[in-house]
TIZA-940878 format. One record per residue: residue number from 1; residue in three letters; x, y, z of N, C-alpha, C in turn. Coordinates in steps of 0.1 Angstrom, whole numbers. Layout:
// residues N
i = NUM; aa = Ala; n_X = X; n_Y = Y; n_Z = Z; ca_X = X; ca_Y = Y; ca_Z = Z; c_X = X; c_Y = Y; c_Z = Z .
...
//
This chain:
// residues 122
i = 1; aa = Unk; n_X = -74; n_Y = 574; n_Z = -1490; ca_X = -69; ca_Y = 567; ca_Z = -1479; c_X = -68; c_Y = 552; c_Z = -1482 .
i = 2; aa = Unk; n_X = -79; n_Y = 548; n_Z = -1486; ca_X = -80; ca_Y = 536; ca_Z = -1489; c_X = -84; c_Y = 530; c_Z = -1503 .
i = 3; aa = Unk; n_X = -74; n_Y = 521; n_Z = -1507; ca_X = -75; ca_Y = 515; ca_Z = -1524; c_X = -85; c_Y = 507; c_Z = -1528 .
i = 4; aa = Unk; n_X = -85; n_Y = 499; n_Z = -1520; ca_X = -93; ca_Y = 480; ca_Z = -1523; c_X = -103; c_Y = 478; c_Z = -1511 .
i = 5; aa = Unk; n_X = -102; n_Y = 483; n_Z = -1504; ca_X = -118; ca_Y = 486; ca_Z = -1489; c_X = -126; c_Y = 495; c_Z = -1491 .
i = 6; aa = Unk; n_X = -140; n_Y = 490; n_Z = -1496; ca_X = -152; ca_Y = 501; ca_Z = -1491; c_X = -162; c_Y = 500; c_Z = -1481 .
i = 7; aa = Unk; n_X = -158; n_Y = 501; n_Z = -1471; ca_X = -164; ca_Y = 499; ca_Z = -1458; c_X = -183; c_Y = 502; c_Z = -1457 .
i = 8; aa = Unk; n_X = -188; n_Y = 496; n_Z = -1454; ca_X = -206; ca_Y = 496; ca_Z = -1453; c_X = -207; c_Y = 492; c_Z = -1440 .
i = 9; aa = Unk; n_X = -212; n_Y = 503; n_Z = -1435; ca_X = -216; ca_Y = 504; ca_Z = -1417; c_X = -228; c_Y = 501; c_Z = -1414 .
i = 10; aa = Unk; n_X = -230; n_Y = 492; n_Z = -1403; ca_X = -241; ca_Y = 490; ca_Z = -1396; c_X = -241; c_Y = 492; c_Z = -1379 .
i = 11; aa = Unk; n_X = -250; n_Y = 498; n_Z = -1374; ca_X = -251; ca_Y = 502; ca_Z = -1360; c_X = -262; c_Y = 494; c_Z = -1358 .
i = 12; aa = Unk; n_X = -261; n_Y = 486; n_Z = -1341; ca_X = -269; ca_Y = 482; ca_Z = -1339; c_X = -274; c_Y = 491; c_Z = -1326 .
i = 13; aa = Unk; n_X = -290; n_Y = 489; n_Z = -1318; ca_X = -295; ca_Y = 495; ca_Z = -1303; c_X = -286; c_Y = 498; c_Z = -1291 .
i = 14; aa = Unk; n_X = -273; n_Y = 489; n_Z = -1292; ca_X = -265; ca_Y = 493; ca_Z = -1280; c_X = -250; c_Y = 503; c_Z = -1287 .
i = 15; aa = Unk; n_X = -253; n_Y = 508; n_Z = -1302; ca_X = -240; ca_Y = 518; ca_Z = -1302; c_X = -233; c_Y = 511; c_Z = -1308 .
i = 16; aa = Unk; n_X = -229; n_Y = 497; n_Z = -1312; ca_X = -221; ca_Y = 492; ca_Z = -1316; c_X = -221; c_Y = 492; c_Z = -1331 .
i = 17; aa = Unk; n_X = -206; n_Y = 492; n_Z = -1342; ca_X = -210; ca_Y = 493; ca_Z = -1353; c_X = -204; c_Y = 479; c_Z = -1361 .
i = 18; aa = Unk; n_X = -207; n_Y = 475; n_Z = -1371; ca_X = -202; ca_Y = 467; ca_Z = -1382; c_X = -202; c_Y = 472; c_Z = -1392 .
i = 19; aa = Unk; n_X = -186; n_Y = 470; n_Z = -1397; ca_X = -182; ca_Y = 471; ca_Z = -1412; c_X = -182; c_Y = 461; c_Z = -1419 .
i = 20; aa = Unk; n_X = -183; n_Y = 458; n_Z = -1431; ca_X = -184; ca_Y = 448; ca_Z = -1441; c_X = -176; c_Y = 457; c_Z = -1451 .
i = 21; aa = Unk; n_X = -163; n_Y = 448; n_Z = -1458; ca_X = -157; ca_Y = 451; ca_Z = -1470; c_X = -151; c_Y = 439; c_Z = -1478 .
i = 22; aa = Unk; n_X = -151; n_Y = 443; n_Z = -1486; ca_X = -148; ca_Y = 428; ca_Z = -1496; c_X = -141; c_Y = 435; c_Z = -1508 .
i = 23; aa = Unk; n_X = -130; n_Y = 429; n_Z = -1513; ca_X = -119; ca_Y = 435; ca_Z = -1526; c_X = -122; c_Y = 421; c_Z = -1530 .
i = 24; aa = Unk; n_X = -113; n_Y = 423; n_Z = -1543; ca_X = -114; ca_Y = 412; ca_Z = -1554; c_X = -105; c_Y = 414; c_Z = -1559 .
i = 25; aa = Unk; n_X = -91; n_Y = 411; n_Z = -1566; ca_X = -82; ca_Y = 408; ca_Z = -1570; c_X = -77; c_Y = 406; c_Z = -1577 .
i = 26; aa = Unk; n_X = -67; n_Y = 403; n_Z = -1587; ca_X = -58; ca_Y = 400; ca_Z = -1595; c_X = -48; c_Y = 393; c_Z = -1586 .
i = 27; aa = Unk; n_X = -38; n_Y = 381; n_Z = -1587; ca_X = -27; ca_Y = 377; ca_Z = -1582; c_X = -13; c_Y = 388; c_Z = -1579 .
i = 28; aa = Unk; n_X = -13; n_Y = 397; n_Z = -1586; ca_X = -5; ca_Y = 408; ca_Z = -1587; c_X = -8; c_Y = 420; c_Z = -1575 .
i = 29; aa = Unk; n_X = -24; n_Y = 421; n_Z = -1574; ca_X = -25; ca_Y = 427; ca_Z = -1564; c_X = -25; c_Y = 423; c_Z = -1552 .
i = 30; aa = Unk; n_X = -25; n_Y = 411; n_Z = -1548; ca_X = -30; ca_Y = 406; ca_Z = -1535; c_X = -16; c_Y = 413; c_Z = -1524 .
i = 31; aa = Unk; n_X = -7; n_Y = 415; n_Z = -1528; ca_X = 2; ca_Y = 421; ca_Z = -1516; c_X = -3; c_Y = 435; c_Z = -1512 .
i = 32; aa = Unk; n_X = -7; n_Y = 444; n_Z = -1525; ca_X = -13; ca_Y = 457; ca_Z = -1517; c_X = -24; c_Y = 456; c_Z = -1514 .
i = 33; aa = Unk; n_X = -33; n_Y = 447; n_Z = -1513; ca_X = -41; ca_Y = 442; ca_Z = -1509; c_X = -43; c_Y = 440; c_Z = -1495 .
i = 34; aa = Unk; n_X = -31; n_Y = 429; n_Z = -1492; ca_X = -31; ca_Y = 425; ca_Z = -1479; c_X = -25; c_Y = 437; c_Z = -1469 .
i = 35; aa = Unk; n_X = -15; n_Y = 447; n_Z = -1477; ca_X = -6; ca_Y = 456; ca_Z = -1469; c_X = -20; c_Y = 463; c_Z = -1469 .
i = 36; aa = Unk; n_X = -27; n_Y = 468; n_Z = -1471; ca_X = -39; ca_Y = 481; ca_Z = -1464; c_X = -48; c_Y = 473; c_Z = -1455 .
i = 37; aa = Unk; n_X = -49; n_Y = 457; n_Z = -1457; ca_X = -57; ca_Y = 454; ca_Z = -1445; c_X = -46; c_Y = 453; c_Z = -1434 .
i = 38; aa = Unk; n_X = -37; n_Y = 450; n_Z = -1435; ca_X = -25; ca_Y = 449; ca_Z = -1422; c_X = -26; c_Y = 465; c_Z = -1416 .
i = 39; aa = Unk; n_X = -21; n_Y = 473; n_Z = -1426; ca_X = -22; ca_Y = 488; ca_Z = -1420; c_X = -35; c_Y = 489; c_Z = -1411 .
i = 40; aa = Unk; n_X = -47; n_Y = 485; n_Z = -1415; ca_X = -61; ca_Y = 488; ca_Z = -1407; c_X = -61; c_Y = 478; c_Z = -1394 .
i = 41; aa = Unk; n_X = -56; n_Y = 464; n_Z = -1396; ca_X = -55; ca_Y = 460; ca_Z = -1381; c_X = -46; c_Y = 462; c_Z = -1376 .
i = 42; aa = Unk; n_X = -30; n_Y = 470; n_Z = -1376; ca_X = -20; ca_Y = 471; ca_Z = -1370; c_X = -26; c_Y = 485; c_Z = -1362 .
i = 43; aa = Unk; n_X = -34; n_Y = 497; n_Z = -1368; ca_X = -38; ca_Y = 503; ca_Z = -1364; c_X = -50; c_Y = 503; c_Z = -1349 .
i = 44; aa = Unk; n_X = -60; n_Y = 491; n_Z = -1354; ca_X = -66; ca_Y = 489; ca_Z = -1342; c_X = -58; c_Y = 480; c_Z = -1336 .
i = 45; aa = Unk; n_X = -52; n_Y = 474; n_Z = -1334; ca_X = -40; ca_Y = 471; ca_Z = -1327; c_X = -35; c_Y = 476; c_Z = -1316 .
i = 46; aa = Unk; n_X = -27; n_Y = 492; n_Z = -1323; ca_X = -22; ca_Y = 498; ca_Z = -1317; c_X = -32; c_Y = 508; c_Z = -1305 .
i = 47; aa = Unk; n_X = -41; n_Y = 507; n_Z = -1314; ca_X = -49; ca_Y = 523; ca_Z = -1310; c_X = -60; c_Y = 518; c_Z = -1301 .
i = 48; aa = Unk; n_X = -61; n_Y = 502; n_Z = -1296; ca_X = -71; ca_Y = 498; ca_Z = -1289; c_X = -60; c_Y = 485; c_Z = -1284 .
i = 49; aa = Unk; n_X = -48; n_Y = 486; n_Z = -1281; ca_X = -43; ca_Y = 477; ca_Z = -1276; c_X = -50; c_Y = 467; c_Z = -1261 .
i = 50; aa = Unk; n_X = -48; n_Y = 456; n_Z = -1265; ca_X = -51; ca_Y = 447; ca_Z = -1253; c_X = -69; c_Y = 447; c_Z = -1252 .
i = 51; aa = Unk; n_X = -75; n_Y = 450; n_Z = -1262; ca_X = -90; ca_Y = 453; ca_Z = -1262; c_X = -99; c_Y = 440; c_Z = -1270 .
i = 52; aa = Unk; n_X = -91; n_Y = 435; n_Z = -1282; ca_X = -93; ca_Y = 428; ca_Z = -1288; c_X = -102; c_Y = 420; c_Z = -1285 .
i = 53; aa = Unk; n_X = -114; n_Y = 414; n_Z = -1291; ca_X = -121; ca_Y = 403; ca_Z = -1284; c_X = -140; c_Y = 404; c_Z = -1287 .
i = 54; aa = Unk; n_X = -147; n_Y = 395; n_Z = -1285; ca_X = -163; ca_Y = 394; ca_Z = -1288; c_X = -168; c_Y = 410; c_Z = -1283 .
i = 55; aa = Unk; n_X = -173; n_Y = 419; n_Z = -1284; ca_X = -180; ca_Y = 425; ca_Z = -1275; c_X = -188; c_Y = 423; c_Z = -1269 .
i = 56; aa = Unk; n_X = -196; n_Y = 410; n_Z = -1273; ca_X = -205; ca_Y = 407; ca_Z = -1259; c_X = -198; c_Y = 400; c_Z = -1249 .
i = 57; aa = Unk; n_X = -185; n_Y = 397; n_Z = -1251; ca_X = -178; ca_Y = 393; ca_Z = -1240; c_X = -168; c_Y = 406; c_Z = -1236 .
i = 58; aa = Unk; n_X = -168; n_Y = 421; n_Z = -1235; ca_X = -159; ca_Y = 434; ca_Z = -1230; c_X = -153; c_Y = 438; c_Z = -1239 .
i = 59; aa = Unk; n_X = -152; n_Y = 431; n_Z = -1251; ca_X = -138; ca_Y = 437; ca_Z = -1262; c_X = -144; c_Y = 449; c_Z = -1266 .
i = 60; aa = Unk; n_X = -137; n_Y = 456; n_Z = -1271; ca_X = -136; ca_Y = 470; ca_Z = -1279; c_X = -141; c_Y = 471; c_Z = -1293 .
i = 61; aa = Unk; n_X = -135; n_Y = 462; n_Z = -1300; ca_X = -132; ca_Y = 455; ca_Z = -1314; c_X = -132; c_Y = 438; c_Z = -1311 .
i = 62; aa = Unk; n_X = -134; n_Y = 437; n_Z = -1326; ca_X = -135; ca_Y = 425; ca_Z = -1333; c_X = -135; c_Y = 421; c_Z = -1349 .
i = 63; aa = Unk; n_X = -125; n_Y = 410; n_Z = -1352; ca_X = -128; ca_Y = 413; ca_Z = -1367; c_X = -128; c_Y = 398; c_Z = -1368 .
i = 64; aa = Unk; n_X = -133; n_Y = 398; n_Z = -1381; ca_X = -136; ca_Y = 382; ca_Z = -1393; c_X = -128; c_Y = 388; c_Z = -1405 .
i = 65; aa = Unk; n_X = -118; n_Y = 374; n_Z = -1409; ca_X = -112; ca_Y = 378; ca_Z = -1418; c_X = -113; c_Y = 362; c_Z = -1435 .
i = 66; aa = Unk; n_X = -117; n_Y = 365; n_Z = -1444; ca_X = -119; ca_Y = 352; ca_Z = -1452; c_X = -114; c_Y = 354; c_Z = -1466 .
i = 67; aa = Unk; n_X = -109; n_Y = 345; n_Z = -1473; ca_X = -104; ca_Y = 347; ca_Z = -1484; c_X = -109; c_Y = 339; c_Z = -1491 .
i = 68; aa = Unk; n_X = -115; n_Y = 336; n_Z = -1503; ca_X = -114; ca_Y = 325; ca_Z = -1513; c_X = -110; c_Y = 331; c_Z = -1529 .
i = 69; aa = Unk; n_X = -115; n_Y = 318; n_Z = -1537; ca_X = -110; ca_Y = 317; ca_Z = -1549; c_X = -120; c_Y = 322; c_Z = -1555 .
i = 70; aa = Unk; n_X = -122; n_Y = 319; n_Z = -1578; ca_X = -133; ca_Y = 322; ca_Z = -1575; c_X = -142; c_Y = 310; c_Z = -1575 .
i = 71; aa = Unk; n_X = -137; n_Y = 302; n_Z = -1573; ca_X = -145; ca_Y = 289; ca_Z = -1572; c_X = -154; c_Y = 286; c_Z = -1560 .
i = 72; aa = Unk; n_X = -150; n_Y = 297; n_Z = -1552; ca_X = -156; ca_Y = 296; ca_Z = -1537; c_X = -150; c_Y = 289; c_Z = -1525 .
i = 73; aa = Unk; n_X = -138; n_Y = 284; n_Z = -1528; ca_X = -127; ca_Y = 278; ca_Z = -1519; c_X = -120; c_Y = 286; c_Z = -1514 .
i = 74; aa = Unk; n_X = -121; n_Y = 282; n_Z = -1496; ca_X = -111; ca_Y = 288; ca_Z = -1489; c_X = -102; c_Y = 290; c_Z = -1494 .
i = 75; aa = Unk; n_X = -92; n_Y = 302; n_Z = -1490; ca_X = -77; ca_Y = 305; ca_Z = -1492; c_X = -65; c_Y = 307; c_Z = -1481 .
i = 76; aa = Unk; n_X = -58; n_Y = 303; n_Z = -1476; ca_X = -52; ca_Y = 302; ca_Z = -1464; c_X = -49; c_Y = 318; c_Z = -1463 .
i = 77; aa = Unk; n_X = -53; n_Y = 318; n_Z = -1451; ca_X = -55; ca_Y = 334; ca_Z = -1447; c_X = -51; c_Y = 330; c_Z = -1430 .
i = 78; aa = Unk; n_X = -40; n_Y = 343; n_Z = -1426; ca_X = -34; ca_Y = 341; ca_Z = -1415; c_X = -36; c_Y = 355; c_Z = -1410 .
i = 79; aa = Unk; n_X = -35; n_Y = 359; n_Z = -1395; ca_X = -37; ca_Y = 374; ca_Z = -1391; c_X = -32; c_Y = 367; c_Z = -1377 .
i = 80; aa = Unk; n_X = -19; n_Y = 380; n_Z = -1370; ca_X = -16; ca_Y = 378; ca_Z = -1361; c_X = -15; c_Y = 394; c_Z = -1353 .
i = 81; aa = Unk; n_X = -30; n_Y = 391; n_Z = -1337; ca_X = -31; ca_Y = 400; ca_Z = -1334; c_X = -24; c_Y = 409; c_Z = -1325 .
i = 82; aa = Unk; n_X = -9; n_Y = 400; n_Z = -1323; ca_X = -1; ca_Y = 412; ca_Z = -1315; c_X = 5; c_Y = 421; c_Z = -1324 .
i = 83; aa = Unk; n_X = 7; n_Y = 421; n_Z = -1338; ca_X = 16; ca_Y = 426; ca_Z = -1348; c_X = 6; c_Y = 435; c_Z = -1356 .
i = 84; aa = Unk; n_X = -5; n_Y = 424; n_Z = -1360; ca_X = -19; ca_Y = 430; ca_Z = -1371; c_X = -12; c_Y = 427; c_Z = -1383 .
i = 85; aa = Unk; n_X = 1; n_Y = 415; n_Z = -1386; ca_X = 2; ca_Y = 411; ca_Z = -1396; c_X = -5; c_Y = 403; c_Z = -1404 .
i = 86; aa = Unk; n_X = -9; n_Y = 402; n_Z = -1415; ca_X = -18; ca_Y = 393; ca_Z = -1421; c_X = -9; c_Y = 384; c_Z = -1431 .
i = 87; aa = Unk; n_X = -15; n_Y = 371; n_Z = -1436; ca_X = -5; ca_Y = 365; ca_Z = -1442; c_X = -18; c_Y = 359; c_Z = -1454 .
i = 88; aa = Unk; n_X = -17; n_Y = 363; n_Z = -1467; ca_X = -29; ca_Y = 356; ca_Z = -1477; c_X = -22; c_Y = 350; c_Z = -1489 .
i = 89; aa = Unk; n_X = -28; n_Y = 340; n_Z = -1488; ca_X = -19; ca_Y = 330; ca_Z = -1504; c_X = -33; c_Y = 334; c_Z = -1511 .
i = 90; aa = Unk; n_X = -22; n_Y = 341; n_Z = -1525; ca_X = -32; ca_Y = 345; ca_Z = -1537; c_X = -37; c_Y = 334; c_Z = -1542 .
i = 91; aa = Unk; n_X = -52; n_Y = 333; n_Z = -1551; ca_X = -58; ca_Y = 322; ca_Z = -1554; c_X = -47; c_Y = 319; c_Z = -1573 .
i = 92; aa = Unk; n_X = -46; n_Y = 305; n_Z = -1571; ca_X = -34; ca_Y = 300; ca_Z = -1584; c_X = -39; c_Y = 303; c_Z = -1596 .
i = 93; aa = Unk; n_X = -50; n_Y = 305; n_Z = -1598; ca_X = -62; ca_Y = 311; ca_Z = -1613; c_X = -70; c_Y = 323; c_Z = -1613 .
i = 94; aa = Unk; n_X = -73; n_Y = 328; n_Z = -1616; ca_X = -85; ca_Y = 336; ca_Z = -1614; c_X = -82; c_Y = 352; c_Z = -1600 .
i = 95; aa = Unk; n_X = -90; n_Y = 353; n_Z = -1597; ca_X = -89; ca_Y = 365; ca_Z = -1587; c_X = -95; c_Y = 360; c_Z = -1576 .
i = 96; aa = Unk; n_X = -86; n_Y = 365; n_Z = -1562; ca_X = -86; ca_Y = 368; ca_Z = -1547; c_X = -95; c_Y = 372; c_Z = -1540 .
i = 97; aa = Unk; n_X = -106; n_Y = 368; n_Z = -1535; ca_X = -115; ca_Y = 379; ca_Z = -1529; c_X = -115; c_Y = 376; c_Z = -1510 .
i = 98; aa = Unk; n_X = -112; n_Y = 387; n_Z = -1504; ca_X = -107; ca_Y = 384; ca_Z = -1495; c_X = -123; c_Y = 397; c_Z = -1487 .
i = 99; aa = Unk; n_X = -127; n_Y = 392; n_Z = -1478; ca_X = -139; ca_Y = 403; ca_Z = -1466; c_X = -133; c_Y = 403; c_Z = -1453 .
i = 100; aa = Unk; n_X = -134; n_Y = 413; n_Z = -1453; ca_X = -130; ca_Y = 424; ca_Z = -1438; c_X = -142; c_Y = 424; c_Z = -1431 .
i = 101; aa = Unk; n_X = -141; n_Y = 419; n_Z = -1420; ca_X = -157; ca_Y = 423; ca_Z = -1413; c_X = -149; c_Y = 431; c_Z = -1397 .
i = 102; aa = Unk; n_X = -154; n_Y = 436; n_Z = -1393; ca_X = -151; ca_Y = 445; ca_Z = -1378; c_X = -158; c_Y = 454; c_Z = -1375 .
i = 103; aa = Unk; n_X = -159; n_Y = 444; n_Z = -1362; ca_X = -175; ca_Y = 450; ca_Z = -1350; c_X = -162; c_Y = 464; c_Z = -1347 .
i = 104; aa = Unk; n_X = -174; n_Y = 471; n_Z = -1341; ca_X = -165; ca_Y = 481; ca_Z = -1322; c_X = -179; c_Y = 489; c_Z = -1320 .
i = 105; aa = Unk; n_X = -173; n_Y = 490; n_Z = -1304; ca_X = -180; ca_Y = 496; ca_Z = -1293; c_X = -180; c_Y = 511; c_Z = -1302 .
i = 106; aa = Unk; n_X = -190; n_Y = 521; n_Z = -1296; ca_X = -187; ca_Y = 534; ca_Z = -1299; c_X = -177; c_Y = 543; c_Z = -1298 .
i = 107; aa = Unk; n_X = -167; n_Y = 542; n_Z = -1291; ca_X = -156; ca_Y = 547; ca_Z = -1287; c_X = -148; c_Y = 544; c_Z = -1302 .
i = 108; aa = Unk; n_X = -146; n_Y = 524; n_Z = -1302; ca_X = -139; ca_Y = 525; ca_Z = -1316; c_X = -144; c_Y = 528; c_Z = -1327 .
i = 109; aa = Unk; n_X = -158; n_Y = 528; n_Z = -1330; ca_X = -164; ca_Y = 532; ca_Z = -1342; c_X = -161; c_Y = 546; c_Z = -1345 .
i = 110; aa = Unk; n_X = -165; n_Y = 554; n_Z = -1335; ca_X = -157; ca_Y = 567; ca_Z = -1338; c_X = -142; c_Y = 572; c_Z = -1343 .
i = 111; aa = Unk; n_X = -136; n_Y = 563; n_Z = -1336; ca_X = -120; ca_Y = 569; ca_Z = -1339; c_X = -115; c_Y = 557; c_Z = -1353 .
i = 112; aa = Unk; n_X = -122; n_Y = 547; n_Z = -1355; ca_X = -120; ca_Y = 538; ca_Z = -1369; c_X = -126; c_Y = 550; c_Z = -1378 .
i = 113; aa = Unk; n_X = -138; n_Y = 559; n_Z = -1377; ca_X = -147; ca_Y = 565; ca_Z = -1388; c_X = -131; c_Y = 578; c_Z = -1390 .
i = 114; aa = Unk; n_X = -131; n_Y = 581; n_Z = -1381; ca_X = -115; ca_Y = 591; ca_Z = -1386; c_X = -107; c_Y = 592; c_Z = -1388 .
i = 115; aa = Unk; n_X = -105; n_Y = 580; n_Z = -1385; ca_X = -89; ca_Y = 568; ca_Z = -1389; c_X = -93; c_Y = 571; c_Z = -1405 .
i = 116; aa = Unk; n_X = -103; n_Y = 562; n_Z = -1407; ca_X = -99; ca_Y = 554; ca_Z = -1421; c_X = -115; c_Y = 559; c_Z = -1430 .
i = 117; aa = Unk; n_X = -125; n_Y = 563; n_Z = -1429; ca_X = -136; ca_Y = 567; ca_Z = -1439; c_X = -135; c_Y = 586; c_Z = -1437 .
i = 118; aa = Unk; n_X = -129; n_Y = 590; n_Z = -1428; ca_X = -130; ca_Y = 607; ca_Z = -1433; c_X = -127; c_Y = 610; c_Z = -1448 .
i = 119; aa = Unk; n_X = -136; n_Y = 620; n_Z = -1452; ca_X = -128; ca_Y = 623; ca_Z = -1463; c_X = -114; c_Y = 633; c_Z = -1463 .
i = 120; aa = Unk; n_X = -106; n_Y = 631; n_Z = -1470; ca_X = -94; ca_Y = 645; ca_Z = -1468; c_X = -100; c_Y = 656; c_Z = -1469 .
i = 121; aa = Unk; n_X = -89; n_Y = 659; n_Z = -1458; ca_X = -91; ca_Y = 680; ca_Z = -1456; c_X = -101; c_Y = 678; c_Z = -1451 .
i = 122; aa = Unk; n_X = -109; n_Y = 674; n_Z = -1446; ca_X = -122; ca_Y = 674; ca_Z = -1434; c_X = -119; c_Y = 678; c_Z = -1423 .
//
């Protein structure tokens, strides 16, 4: 299901979970790169519309999104949450490393774990 995302889950006392994922790059990859994180937030997008937001302030979901070089320098990294398009300028040398982070309530944790970490034919 997924190329360049290996998702590492943390639950915390009230049910809530975090994922951590991080790819790394070539300039050549960074579009299928960016196109499976778009697919994953166009998804909670769709499938948790109007939810978006802190969970200790009601949201459902939440994500952090960061790119650098390998020098450790930001990379202009854009994400627009009515669409779940993402916009990342590849780094001019070297390789892209871009981290996915995304909270959710139990409800999304469950239907993200189905979405996107089931294994096939499960």
């Amino acid at each position: 299901m997924l190329s360049y995302l290996i998702f590492g889950p943390n639950e915390d006392d009230q049910g809530n979970v975090n994922w951590d994922a991080m790819a790394s790059v070539v300039a050549e990859r960074v579009p299928a790169l960016q196109a499976e994180v778009e697919q994953i937030l166009h998804w909670a997008c769709t499938a948790f519309a109007g939810s978006h937001g802190p969970l200790d302030e009601g949201g459902d979901w939440d994500v952090d999104l960061q790119a650098q070089d390998d020098d450790g320098q930001p990379l202009p990294l854009t994400w627009q949450p009515d669409d779940g398009k993402v916009r990342l300028t590849a780094a001019n040398q070297g390789r892209t490393t871009l981290t996915l982070s995304l909270s959710g309530n139990a409800q999304f944790a469950q239907a993200f774990e189905a979405r996107w970490l089931a294994e096939p034919g499960a």
